[in-house]
C-alpha positions as CSV (number, residue, x, y, z in Angstrom):
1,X,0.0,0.0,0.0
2,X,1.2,3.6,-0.8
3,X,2.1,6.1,2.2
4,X,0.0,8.8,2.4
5,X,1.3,12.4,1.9
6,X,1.0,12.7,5.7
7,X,3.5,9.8,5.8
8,X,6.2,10.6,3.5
9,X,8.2,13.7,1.8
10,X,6.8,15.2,-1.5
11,X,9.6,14.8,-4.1
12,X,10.7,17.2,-6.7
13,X,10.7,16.0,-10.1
14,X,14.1,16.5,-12.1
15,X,12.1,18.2,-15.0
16,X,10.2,20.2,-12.2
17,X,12.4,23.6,-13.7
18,X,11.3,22.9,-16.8
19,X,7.4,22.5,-16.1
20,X,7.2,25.7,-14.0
21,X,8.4,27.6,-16.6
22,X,5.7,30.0,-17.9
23,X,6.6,29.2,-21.9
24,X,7.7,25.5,-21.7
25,X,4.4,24.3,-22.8
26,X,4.0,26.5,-25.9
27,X,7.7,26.1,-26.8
28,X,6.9,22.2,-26.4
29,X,3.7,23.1,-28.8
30,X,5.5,25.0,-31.4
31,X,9.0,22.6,-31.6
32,X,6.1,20.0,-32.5
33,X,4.6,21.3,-34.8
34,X,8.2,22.4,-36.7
35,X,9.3,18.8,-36.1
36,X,6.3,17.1,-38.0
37,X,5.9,20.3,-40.6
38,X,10.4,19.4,-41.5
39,X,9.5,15.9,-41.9
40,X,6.4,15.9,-43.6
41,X,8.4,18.5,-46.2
42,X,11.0,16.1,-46.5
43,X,9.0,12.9,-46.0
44,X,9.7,10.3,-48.8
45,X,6.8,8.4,-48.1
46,X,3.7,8.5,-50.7
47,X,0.1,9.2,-49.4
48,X,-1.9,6.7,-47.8
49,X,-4.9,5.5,-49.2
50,X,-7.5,7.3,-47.3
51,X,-4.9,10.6,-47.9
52,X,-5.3,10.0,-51.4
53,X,-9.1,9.7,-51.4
54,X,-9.3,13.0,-49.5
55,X,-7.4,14.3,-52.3
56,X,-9.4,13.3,-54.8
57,X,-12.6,15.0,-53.1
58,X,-11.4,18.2,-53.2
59,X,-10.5,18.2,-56.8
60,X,-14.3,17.9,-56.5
61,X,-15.6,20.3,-54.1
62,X,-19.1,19.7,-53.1
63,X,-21.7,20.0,-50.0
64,X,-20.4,16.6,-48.8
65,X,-19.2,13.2,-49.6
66,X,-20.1,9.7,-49.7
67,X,-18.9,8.4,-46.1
68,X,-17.9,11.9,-44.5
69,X,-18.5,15.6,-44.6
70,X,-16.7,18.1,-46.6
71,X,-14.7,19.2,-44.0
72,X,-11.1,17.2,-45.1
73,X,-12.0,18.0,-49.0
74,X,-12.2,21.6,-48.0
75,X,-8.8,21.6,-46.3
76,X,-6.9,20.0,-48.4
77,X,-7.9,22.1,-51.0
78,X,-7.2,25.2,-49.2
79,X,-3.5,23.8,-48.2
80,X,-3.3,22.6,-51.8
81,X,-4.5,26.1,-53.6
82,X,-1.5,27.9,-51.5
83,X,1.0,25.7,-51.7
84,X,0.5,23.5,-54.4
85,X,-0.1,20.1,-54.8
86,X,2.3,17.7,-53.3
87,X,2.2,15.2,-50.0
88,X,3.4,18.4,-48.1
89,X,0.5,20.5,-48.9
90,X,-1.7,17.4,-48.3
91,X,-0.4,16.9,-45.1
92,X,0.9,20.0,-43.5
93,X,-3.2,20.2,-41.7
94,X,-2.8,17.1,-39.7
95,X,0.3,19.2,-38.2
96,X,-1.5,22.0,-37.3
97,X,-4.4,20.5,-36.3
98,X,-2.3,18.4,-33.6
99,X,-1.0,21.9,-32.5
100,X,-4.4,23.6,-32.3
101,X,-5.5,20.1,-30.0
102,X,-2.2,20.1,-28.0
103,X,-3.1,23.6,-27.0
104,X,-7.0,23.1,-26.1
105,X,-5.7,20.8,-23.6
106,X,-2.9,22.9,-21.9
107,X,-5.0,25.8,-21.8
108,X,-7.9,23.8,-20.3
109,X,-5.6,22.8,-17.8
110,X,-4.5,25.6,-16.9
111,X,-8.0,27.1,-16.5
112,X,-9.1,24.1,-14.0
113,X,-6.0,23.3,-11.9
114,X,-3.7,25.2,-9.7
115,X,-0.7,23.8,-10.1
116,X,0.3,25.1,-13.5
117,X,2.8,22.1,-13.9
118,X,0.3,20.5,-15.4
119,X,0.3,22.8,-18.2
120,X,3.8,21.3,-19.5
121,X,2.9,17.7,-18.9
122,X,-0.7,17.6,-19.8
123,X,0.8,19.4,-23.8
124,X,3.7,16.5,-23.7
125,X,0.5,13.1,-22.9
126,X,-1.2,14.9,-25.5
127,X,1.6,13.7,-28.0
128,X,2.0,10.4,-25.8
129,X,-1.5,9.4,-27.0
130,X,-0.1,6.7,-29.8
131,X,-3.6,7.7,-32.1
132,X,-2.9,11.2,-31.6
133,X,0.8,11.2,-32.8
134,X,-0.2,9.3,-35.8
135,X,-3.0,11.2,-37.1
136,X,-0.3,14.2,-36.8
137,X,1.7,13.0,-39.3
138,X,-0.9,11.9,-42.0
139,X,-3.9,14.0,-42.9
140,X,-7.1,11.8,-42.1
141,X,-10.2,13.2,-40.5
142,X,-8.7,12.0,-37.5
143,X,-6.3,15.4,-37.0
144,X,-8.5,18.0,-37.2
145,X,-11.7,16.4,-35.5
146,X,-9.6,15.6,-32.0
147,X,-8.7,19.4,-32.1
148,X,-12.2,20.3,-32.9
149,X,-13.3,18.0,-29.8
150,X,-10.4,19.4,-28.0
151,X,-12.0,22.6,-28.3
152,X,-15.1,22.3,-27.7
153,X,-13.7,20.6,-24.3
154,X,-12.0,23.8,-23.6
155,X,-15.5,25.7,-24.1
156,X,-17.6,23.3,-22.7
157,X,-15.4,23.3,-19.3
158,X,-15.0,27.0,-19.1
159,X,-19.6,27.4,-19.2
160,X,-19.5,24.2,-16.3
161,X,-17.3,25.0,-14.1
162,X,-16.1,28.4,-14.5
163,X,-19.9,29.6,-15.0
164,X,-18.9,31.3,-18.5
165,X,-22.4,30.8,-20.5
166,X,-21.1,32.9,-23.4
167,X,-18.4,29.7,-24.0
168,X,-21.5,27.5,-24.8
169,X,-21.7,29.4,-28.4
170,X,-18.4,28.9,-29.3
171,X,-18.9,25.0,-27.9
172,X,-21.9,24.8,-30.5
173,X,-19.2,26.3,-33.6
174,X,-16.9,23.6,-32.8
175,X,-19.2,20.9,-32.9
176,X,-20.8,22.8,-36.4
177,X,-17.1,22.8,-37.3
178,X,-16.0,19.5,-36.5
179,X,-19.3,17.6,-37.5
180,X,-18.6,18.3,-41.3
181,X,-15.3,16.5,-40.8
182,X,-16.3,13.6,-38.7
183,X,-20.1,12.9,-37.4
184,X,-19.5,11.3,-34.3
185,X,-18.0,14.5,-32.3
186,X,-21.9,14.9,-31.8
187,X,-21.4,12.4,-28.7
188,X,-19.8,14.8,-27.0
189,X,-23.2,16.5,-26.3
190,X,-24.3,13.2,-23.8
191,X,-20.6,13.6,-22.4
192,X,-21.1,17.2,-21.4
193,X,-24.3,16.7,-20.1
194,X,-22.9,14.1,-17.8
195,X,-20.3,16.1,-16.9
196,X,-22.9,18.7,-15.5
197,X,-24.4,16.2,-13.7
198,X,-21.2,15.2,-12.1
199,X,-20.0,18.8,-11.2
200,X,-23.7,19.4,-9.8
201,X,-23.4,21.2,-6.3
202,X,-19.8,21.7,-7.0
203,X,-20.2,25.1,-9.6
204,X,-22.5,27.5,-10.5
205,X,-25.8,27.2,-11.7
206,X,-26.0,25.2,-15.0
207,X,-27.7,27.9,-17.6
208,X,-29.7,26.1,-19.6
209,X,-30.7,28.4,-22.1
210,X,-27.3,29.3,-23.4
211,X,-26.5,25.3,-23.7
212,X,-29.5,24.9,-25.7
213,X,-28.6,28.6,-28.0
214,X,-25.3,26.3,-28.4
215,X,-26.5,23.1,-29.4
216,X,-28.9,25.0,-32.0
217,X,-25.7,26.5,-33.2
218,X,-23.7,23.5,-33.9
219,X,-26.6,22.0,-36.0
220,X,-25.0,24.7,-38.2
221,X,-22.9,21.8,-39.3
222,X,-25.6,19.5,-40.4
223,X,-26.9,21.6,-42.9
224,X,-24.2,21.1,-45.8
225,X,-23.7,17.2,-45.3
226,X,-28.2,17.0,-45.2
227,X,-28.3,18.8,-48.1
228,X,-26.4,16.6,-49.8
229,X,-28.0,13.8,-48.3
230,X,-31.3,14.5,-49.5
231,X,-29.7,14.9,-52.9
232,X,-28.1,12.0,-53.1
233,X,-30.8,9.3,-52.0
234,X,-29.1,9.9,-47.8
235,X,-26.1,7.9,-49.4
236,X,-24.2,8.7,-45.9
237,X,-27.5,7.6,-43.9
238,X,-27.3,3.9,-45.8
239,X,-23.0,4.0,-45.7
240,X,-23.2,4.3,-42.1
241,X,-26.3,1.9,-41.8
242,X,-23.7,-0.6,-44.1
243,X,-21.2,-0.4,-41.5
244,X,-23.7,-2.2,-38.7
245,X,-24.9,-4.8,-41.4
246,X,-28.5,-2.9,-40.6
247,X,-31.1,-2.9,-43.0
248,X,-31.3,-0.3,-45.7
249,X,-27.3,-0.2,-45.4
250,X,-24.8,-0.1,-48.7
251,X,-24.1,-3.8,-48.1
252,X,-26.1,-6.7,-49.8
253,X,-26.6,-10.4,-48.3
254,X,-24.6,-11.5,-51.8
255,X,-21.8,-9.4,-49.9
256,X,-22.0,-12.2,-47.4
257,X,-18.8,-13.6,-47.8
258,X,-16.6,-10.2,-47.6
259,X,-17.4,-9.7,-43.8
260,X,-16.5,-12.4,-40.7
261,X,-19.6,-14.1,-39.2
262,X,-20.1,-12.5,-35.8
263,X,-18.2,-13.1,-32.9
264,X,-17.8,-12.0,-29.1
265,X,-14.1,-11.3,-29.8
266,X,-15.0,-8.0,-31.7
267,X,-16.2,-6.5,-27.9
268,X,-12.4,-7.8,-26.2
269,X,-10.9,-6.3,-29.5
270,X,-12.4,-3.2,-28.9
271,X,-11.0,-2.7,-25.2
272,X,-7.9,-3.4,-26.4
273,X,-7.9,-1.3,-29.2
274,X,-8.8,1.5,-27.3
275,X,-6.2,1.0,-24.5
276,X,-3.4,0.9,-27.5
277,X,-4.8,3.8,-29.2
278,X,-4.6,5.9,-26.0
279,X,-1.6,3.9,-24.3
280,X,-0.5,4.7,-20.9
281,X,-2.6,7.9,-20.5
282,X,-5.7,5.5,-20.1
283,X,-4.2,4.2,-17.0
284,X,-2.5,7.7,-15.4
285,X,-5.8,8.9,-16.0
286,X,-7.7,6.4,-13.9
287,X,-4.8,6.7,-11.4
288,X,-5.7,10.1,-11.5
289,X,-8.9,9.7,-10.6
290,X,-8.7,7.3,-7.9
291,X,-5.6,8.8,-6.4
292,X,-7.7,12.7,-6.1
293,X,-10.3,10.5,-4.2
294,X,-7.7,10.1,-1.6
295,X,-5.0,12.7,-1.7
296,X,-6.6,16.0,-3.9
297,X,-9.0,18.8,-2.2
298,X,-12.5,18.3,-2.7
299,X,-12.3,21.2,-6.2
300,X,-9.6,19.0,-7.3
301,X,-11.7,15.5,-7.8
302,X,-14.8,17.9,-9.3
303,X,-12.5,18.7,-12.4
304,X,-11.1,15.4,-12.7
305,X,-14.8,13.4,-12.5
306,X,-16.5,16.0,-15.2
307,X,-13.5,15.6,-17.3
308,X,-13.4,11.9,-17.3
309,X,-17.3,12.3,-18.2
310,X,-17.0,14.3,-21.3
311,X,-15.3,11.3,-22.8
312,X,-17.5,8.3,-21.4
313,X,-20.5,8.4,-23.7
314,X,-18.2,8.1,-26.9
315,X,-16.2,5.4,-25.2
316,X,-20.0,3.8,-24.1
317,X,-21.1,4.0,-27.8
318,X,-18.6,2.0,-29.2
319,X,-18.7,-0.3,-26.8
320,X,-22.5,-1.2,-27.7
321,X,-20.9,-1.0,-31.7
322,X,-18.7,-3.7,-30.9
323,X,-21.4,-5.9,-29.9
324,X,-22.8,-5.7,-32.8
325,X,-20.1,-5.5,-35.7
326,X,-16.3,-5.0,-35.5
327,X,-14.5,-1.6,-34.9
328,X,-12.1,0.2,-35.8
329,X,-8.9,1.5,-33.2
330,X,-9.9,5.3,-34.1
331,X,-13.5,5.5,-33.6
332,X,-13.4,6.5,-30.2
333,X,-10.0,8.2,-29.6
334,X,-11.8,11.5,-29.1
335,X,-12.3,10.2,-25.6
336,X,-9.1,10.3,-24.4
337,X,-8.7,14.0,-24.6
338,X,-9.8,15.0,-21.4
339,X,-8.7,12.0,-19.9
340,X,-5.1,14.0,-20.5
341,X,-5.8,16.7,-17.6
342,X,-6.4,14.2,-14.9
343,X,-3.5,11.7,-16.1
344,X,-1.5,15.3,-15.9
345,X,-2.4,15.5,-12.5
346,X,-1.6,11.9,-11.6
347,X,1.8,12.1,-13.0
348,X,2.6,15.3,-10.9
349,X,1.2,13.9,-8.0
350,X,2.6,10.1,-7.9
351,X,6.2,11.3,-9.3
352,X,5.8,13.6,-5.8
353,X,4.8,10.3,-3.4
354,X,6.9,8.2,-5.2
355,X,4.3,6.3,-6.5
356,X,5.7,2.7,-8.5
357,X,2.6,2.5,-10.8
358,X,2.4,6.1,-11.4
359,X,6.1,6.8,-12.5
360,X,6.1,3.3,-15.1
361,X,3.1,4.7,-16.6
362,X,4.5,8.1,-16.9
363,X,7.7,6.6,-18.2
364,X,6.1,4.0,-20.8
365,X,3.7,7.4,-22.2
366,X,6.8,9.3,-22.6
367,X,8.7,6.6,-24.2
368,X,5.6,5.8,-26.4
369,X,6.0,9.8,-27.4
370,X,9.6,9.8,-28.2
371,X,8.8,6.3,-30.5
372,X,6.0,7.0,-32.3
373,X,7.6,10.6,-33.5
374,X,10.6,8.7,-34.3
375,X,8.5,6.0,-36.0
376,X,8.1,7.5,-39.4
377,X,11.6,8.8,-39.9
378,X,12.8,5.5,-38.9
379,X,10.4,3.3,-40.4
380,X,12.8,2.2,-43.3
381,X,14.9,1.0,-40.5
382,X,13.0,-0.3,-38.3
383,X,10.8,-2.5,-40.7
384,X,14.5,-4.2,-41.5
385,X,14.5,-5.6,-38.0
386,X,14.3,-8.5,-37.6
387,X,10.1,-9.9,-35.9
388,X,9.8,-6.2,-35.3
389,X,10.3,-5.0,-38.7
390,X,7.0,-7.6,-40.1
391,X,4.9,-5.2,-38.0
392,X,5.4,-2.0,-39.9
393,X,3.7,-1.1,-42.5
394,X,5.8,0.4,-45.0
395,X,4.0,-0.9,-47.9
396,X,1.1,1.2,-47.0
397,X,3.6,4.6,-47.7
398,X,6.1,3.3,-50.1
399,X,6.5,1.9,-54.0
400,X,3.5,3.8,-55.1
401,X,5.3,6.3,-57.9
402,X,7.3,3.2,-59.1
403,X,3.9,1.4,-58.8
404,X,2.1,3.9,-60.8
405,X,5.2,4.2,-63.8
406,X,4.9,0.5,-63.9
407,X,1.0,1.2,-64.7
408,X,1.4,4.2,-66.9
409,X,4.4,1.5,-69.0
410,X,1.6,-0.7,-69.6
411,X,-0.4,2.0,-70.3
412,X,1.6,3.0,-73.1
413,X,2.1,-0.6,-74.7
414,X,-1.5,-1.1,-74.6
415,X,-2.2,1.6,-76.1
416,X,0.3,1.2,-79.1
417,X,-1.4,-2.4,-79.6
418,X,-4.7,-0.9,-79.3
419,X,-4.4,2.6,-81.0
420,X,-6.7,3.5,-78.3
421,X,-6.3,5.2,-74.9
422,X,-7.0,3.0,-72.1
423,X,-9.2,3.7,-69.5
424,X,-7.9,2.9,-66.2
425,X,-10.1,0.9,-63.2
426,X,-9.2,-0.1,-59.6
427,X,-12.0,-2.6,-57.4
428,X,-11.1,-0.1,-54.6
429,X,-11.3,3.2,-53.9
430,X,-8.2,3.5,-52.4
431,X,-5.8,2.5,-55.0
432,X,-8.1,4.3,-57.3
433,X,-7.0,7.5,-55.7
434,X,-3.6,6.7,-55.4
435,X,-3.3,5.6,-59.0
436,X,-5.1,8.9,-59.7
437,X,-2.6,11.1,-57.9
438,X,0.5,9.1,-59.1
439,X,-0.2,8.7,-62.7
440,X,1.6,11.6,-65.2
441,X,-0.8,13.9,-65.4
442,X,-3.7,12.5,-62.8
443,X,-5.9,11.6,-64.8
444,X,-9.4,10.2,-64.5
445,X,-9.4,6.4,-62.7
446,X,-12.7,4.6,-61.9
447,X,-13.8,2.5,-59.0
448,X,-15.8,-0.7,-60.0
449,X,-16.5,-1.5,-56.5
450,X,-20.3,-1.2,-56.6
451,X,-20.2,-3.0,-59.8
452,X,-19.4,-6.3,-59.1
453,X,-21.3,-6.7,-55.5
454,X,-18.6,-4.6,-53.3
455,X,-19.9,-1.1,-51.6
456,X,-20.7,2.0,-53.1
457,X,-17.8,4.8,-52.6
458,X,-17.9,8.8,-53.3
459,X,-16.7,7.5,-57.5
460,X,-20.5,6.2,-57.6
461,X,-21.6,9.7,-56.4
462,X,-19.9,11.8,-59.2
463,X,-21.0,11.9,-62.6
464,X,-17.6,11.7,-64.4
465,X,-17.0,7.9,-62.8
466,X,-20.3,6.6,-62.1
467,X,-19.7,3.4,-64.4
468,X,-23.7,3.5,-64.8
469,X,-24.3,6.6,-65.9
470,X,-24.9,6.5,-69.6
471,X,-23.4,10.1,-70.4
472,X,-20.3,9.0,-68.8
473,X,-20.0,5.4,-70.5
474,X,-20.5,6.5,-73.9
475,X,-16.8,7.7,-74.6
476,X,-15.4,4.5,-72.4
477,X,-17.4,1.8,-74.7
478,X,-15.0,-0.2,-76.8
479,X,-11.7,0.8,-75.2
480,X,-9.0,-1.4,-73.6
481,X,-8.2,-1.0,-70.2
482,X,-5.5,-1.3,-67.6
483,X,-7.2,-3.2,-64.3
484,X,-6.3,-3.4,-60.5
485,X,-7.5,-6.1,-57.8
486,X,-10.2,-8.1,-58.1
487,X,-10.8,-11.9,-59.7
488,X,-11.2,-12.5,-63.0
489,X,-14.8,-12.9,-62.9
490,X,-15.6,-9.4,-61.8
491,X,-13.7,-8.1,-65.1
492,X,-14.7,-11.1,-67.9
493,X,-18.3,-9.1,-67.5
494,X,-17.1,-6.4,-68.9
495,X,-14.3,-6.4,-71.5
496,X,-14.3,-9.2,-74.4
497,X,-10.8,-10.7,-73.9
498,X,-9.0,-10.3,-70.6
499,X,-5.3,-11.2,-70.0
500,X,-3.7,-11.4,-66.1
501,X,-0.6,-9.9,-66.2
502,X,0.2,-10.6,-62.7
503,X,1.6,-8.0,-60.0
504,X,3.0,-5.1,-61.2
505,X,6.3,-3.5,-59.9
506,X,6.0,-2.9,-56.1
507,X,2.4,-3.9,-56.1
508,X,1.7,-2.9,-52.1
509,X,-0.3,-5.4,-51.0
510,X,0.2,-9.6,-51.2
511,X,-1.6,-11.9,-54.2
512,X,-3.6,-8.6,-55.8
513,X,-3.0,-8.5,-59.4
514,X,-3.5,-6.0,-62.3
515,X,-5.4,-7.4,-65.7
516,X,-5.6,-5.8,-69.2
517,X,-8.9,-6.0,-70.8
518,X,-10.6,-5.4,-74.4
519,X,-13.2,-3.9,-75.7
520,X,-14.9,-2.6,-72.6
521,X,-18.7,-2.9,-73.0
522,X,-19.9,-1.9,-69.4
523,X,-20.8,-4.1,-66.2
524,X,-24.1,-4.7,-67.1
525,X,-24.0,-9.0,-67.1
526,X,-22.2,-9.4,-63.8
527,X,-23.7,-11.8,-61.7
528,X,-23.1,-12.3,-58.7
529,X,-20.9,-16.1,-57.3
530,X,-21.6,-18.2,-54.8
531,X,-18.0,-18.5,-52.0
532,X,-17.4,-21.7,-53.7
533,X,-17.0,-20.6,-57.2
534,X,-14.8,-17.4,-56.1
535,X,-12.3,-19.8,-54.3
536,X,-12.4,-22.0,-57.2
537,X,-11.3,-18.9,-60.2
538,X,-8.7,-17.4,-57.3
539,X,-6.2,-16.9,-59.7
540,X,-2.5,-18.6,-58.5
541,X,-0.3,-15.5,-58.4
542,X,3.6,-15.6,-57.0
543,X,3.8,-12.9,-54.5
544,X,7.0,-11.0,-55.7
């Protein structure tokens, strides 16, 4: 058992200097944000799939998308128009975005606590998060919407328990901000509504009116991505419905065979998930929780509980998702951003009693820190050791302009045997986009996903690569084309004569292979085939 404060000396901290001084935390903040900004410049890694998609949306810009608002298009094509399109300019938002989130939390903490050491540790957790120093250094939705949540935090905080009822409008922007990016920050309305209930007797009086003049103001948000919606048949309505395998969703029971039967294991994959997606700052903050129960004044363990409430709902919600289908690590990693304030506090306070638990927690976050910022500029390296090396994946960020000039090369030979320009097609989205950013000249590349019996994607909702609209058919019909992914079935529908050329030079991922087709005549005859008859044409490809 652990002396009480009563019962042992208080130690100093080594880095105590540095976290009392007033600027550490926005020096910390700003060397950041130069560190990622210098290696994302000189980053030789190529976009990632979902970087590339985001791309290709705001070549497009519209109301919203197909799976998300128009917030990431709209970046990216601001940060594009000034500095040009390159994986700088692409990437350079999730940088900033990390700043503006890493700030949110040091200035909330500063509001909230009196000991303004926490200011300095709670801006270093926020890049010991592992899914917040990732989504740093690649621009996702994930960046921008944990800033966006971070903020509205700050707001939130400052109308609960500093009685500032004004702060509830600028709550409501950031939620009207951050819905257009990604949907789910509207679960931090339950979490701030518990975390009123928590701080009840402890604050002054909860104003409803402003709350509710703030939640009409971050409806704000919704208006773009429903006007789209109602558009566009609620596309997003029936993507999101596809992700639970509800009725009315993009998926069809032919699908069947592309998703794992259920299983209980999807609930213990989400817990662990989430604990390495927020890493040791999960457990500081529940020290920190506990540990105010029994060593902080009374004001102390108020902040704490409300902050730990904003994130509970999100964390709940997912939880219930997992019971139903499987999850992914970053759906909930909002959460964890005011669980940084009360891991802050633990840290300063068990490094003080000499608490075991506290200090190998604190030590594993700040060793998590230094290895994940290291982890891209090393990644070459590291993926060369030895066990280790098998879990990076470099082939997600690497090979694809030597991909894409192996594509364009066959590109060219086809079409000197053809005398016709081929048309290029992925079965996913994702190389789609990358093919489409990587090709001389980025040209046009279709998605024949929804097609052949896979899920509709944002190339079904333009006009210029719905492969069923007429209009945009008519110049394709009779061409040759250069093909990515997919079996042999799902391309014999629609081309006379097809001929597997196998994997292409650094092809990223294991047994996909690229076809060359003739005479393209649309995917009008595919039929769907039974699991049986799709294991039976799996083409035998080497991987290289």
């Amino acid at each position: 058992m652990e002396k009480s404060e009563s019962e042992t000396q208080r130690r100093v901290p080594w880095w105590n200097k540095i976290a009392i001084y007033p600027m550490s935390a926005f020096l910390l903040i700003v060397g950041l944000l130069v560190a990622r900004v210098v290696w994302q410049y000189f980053s030789p890694f190529t976009l990632i799939e979902d970087e590339a998609h985001y791309w290709e949306w705001s070549r497009y810009l519209d109301w919203s998308y197909y799976s998300k608002g128009p917030g990431v298009a709209w970046t990216i094509w601001t940060s594009t128009s000034l500095l040009g399109t390159s994986e700088f300019a692409i990437r350079i938002p999730a940088a900033i975005a990390a700043a503006i989130g890493t700030w949110s939390v040091a200035t909330m903490t500063k509001e909230h606590f009196d000991d303004k050491r926490l200011v300095f540790v709670s801006a270093l957790l926020y890049a010991c998060v592992p899914g917040f120093a990732v989504a740093a250094m690649v621009m996702t939705i994930d960046s921008p919407y944990v800033a966006l949540w971070a903020l509205a935090s700050l707001f939130a905080l400052r109308a609960i328990l500093s009685g500032t009822s004004k702060s509830w409008i600028s709550f409501g922007m950031c939620i009207a901000i951050g819905f257009i990016f990604k949907y789910t920050i509207l679960l931090i309305l339950p979490g701030v509504i518990l975390a009123a209930i928590v701080s009840r007797g402890h604050r002054n009086k909860f104003k409803l009116s402003w709350f509710l003049m703030g939640t009409v103001v971050s409806g704000v948000g919704l208006i773009p991505v429903i006007m789209w919606n109602a558009n566009h048949d609620w596309a997003t309505v029936r993507h999101l419905l596809g992700h639970l395998g509800a009725p009315g969703g993009d998926t069809q029971p032919t699908q069947a065979y592309h998703s794992d039967p259920w299983t209980i294991l999807w609930m213990f994959e989400y817990i662990a998930l989430q604990v390495l997606v927020g890493g040791p700052v999960v457990i500081l903050a529940i020290y920190g929780w506990y540990n105010a129960r029994r060593f902080a004044p009374k004001r102390t363990q108020i902040v704490i509980s409300t902050m730990i409430a904003i994130g509970l709902p999100i964390l709940a919600f997912y939880f219930v998702v997992s019971l139903v289908t499987q999850t992914e690590g970053n759906w909930a990693m909002a959460a964890f951003v005011t669980l940084i304030p009360p891991a802050a506090w633990a840290v300063v306070d068990g490094v003080e009693r000499n608490s075991i638990h506290v200090k190998f927690a604190w030590g594993a976050a700040v060793f998590i820190a230094i290895f994940v910022l290291a982890l891209f500029p090393g990644a070459t390296w590291i993926a060369k050791i030895p066990r280790v090396g098998d879990s990076v994946p470099l082939y997600r960020m690497t090979g694809m302009r030597e991909h894409a000039q192996a594509a364009q090369s066959s590109m060219n030979d086809l079409e000197a045997y053809t005398g016709q320009k081929p048309i290029v097609i992925s079965d996913h989205y994702g190389r789609a986009s990358l093919l489409a950013f990587y090709l001389p000249g980025r040209p046009i590349v279709y998605c024949s996903s929804a097609q052949v019996g896979g899920r509709k994607t944002q190339y079904d909702m333009w006009t210029h690569t719905d492969l069923t609209d007429p209009e945009t058919l008519a110049p394709l019909l009779g061409r040759p084309g250069l093909l990515f992914g997919g079996q042999e079935h799902h391309w014999t529908c629609a081309f006379d004569d097809l001929r597997n050329i196998g994997s292409l030079e650094n092809e990223p991922k294991e047994n996909k292979t690229s076809y060359i087709g003739f005479n393209f005549h649309t995917f009008e005859s595919w039929v769907p085939q039974s699991h049986v008859d799709i294991e039976q044409q799996e083409p035998e490809i080497t991987t290289p």
